[in-house]
N, C-alpha and C positions, 0 to 999 in steps of 0.2 A: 699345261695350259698357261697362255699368259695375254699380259695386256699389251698391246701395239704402242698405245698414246701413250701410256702411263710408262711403260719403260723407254723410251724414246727421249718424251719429253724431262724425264728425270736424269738423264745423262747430261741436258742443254742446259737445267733448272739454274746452275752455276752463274754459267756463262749470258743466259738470259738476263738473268738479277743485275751482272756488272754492265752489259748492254742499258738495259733501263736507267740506272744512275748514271752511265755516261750522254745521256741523251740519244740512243738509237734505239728504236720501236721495233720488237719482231713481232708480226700478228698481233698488232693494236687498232683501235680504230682509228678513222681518220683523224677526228678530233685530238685526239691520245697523241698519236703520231706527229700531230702537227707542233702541241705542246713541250714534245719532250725532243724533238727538233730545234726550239726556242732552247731548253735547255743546255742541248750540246753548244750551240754558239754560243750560249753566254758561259760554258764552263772553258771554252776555247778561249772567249776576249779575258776570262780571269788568268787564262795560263797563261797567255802570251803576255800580258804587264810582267809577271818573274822573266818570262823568256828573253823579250827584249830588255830588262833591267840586268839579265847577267850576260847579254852581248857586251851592254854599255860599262858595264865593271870590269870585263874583259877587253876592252878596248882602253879605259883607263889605268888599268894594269900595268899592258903593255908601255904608256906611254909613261907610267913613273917606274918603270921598268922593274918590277916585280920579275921573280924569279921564277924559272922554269916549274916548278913542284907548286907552287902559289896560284900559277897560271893551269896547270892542270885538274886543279880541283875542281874547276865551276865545269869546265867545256865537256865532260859526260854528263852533267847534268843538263844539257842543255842539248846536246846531242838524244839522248834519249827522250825527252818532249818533243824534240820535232819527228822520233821514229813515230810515238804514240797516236802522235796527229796523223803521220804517213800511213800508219794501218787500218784507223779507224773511219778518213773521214771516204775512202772510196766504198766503207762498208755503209756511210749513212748518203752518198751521193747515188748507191747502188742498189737501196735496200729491198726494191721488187723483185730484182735477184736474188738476196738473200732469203725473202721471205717464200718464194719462188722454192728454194733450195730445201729450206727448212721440211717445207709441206712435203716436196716430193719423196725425201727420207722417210720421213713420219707414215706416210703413205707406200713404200716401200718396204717398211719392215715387214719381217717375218712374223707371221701371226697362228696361232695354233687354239682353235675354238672347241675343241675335241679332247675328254677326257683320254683317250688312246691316241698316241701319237703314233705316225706313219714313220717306216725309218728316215725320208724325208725329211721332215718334219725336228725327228732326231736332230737328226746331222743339221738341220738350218738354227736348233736349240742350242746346239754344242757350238757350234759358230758364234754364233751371238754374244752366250756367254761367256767364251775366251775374248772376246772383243772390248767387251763391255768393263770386263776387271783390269785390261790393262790401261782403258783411256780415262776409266776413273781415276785410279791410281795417278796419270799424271796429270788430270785437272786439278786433281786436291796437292798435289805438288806443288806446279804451279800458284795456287793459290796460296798455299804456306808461305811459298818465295818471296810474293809480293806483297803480303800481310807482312811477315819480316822487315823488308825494305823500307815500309811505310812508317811503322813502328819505330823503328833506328834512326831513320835521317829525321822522323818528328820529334822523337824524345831525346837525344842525344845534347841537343843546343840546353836544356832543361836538365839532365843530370851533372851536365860541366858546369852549370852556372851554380847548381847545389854544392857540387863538390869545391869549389873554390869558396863559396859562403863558409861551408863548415869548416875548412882551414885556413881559408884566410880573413875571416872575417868580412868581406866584403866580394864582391861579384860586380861581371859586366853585363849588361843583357846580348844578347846572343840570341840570331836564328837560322832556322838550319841550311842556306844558302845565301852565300855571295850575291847579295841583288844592291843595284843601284837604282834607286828611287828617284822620281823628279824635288821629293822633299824628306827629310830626315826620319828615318823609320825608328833611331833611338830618341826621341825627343821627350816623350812621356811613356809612362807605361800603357796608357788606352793605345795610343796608336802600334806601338809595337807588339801588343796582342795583338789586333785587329790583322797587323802585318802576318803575325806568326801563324793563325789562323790560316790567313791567303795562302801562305807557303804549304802549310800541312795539305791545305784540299786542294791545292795543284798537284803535290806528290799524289794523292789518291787517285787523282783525276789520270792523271797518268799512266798508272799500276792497271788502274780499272779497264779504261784504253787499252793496254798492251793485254790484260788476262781474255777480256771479251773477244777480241779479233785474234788471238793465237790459240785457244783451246777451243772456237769454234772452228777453229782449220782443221785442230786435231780431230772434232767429232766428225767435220765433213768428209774425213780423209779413212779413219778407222771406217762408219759406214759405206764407203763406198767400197773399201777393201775388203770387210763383211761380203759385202756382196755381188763382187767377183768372186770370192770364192764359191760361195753359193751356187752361181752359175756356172761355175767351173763345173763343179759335180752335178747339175743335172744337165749339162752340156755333155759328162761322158757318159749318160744314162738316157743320152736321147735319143738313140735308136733302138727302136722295138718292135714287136713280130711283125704288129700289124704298121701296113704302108701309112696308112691316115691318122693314125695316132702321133706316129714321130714325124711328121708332115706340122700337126698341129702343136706338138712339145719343139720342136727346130722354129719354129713362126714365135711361139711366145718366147724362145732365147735367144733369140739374133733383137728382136722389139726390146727385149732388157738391156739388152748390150749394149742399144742405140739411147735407151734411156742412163743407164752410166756413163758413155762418153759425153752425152751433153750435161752431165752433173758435173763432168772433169771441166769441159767448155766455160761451166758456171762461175766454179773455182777459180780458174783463172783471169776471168772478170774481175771476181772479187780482191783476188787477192796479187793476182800481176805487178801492179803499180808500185805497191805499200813493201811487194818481194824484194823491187830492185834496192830501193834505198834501205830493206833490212838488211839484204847484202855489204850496200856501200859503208852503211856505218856502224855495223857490227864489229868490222875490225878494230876501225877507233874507238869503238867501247869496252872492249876485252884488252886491247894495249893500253887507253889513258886508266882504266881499272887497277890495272895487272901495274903499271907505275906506279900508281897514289899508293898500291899496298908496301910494296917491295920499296919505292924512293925515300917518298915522304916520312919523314920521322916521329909521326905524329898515333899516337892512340887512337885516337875521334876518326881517323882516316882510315884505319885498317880498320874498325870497327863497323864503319858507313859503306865502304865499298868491296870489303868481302861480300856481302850479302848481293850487294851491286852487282860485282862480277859473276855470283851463281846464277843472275837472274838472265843477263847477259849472253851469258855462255849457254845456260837452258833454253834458251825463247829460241836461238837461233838453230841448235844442234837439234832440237825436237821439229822445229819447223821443215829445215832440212830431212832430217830421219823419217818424216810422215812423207814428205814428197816421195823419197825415193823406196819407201814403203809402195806408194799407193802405185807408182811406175813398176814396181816389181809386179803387183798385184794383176796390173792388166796386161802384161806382154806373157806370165803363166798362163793365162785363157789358152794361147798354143796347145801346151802340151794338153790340158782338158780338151780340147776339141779333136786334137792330134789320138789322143787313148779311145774318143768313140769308135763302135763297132763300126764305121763309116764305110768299110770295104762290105758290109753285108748290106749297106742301105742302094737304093734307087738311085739312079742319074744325077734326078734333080735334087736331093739330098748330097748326095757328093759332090755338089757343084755350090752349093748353099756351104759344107763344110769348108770348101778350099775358099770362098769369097770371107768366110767369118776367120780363119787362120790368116789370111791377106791382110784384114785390118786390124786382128789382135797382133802383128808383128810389131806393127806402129806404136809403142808405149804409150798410153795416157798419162799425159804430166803439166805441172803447174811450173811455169816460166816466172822468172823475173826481168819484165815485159821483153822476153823473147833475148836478151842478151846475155841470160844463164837460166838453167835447169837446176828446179831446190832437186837437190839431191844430196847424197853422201859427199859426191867429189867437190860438191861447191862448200859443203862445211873444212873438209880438210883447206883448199884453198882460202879460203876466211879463217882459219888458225895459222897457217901459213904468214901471211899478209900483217897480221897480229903481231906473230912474233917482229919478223923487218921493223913494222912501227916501232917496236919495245924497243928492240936493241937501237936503231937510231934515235929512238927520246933519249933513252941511256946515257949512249955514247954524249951526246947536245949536252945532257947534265952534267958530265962527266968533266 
């Protein structure tokens, strides 16, 4: 026996919580909704003061002509706030969709109100919960990652400054990004808290962004892959003695089928957009990563963007891995449809069978807006492209 809501909802519980602190409302009310709407915008105009302040340090860089390794530092940092914006804000421009999405799941699940379970029943239990332990496993990942990240690039500016007090008797102040200010952020010590502060809840703000919109791709992607399989197996168990029975078992599976493709349909709304530019800039953030550890000769820098890089290289490789998960998931429907007793059933049963193999050929998949497919081969080609960048920043340093 179990509970629909209560397990469901407890898989999202995460990922809901980082939604809410970034300002997006899943199943709130309108009032809620409209507040924590205000929210996001005002966490958006707080990020973009660091964002635009490390264009413009980057831009003065260049013209007192700082060094390639120097010039490196700031531009994943900045490259990664515009990904977090590109994931999140088609999720709050879109959110009747999402919340659309949410319910239909929730309402989808597999529900078992019967002290005796059906073999059914079994096998839709056994599903679930091999689903259920691996997507946990990488929410709470995920989330280690970006707790990590947050931690390091906030406390890092504040252990260098101790360690320099304690041997050298004196200290600079120090925070943990390259920003240029319209006025002097070390002038006093109030304003360069105030500053430090800014800086730490943009990092968060950002982490929160990328965990909220990438492990609710993962939940939407594992359920849906739950249950293709699902239907896989009562698709091959859909013909039975009697004519009017698997008449009415074939009507309620082809109705599901049609309701997973339009959760894939959904998916793709949602996350289309926010896909193509993870693609684009995925590669320059695993190559300016994968420099600052390996170039740059500094402690604070392998320190800061190891962690960087695992989160990098994970957000993307899991993104991808789920897509071409969920693509595998719906073009096996074939062979379940293909293994039913179809040769023993009716005309119009065999006719319904070859129209459901017709359009299980077609893979269900989530594009990045239609100019690539997340899939396996698009990660290899984003390490690919990674590398080229490295060894040409190399060589330039070199």
């Amino acid at each position: 026996m179990f509970n629909t809501k209560n397990e469901f909802d407890d898989s999202i519980k995460l990922s809901k919580k980082a939604c809410l602190l970034s300002g997006i409302a899943i199943g709130e009310t309108e009032r809620m909704t409209f507040l924590l709407k205000l929210l996001y915008y005002f966490n958006l105009l707080w990020l973009y003061t660091d964002v635009i302040g490390e264009f413009f340090w980057l831009i003065e860089g260049i013209k007192l002509g700082k060094s390639l390794d120097e010039l490196s530092m700031i531009a994943p940092c900045s490259t990664i706030c515009l990904l977090a914006t590109a994931k999140s804000l088609p999720i709050l421009l879109n959110k009747s969709t999402l919340d659309s999405t949410v319910d239909k799941l929730r309402n989808m699940h597999p529900n078992s109100s019967n002290k005796t379970e059906s073999k059914d029943e079994r096998f839709e239990r056994e599903v679930v919960r091999e689903s259920l332990i691996f997507l946990n496993s990488v929410i709470i990942f995920m989330y280690v990652c970006c707790a990590v990240v947050v931690v390091i690039f906030s406390t890092l500016p504040l252990m260098l400054m101790s360690y320099d007090y304690y041997y050298k008797g004196e200290t600079d102040l120090k925070l943990p990004f390259l920003i240029k200010y319209f006025f002097d952020a070390y002038a006093n010590t109030k304003i360069w808290g105030f500053v430090y502060i800014h800086q730490v809840w943009s990092t968060t703000n950002v982490c929160m962004n990328i965990f909220a919109t990438d492990t609710f791709f993962y939940v939407f992607c594992t359920y849906i892959r739950m249950h293709f399989r699902i239907l896989g197996y009562h698709f091959e168990n859909v013909v039975c003695a009697s004519h009017d029975q698997t008449r009415r078992k074939m009507r309620k599976c082809i109705l599901r089928h049609q309701e997973l493709i339009e959760l894939v349909n959904q998916l793709e709304t949602l996350y289309s957009k926010s896909a193509l530019f993870n693609i684009l800039s995925s590669s320059l953030l695993i190559c300016l990563s994968g420099f600052n550890i390996t170039i740059v000769a500094k402690t604070s820098a392998i320190l800061a963007f190891i962690p960087f890089l695992v989160v990098s290289l994970t957000q993307i490789s899991l993104t991808c891995f789920y897509g071409d998960m969920l693509m595998a998931s719906s073009t096996k429907m074939c062979d379940a449809v293909y293994n039913c007793r179809w040769y023993d059933a009716s005309p119009d049963i065999k006719k319904s069978v070859f129209l459901v193999l017709f359009r299980a050929s077609k893979p269900c998949k989530v594009t990045a807006a239609k100019f690539a497919v997340l899939n396996l081969s698009a990660f290899t080609t984003i390490l690919s492209r990674s590398w080229s960048y490295f060894a040409l920043l190399k060589t330039m340093y070199d």
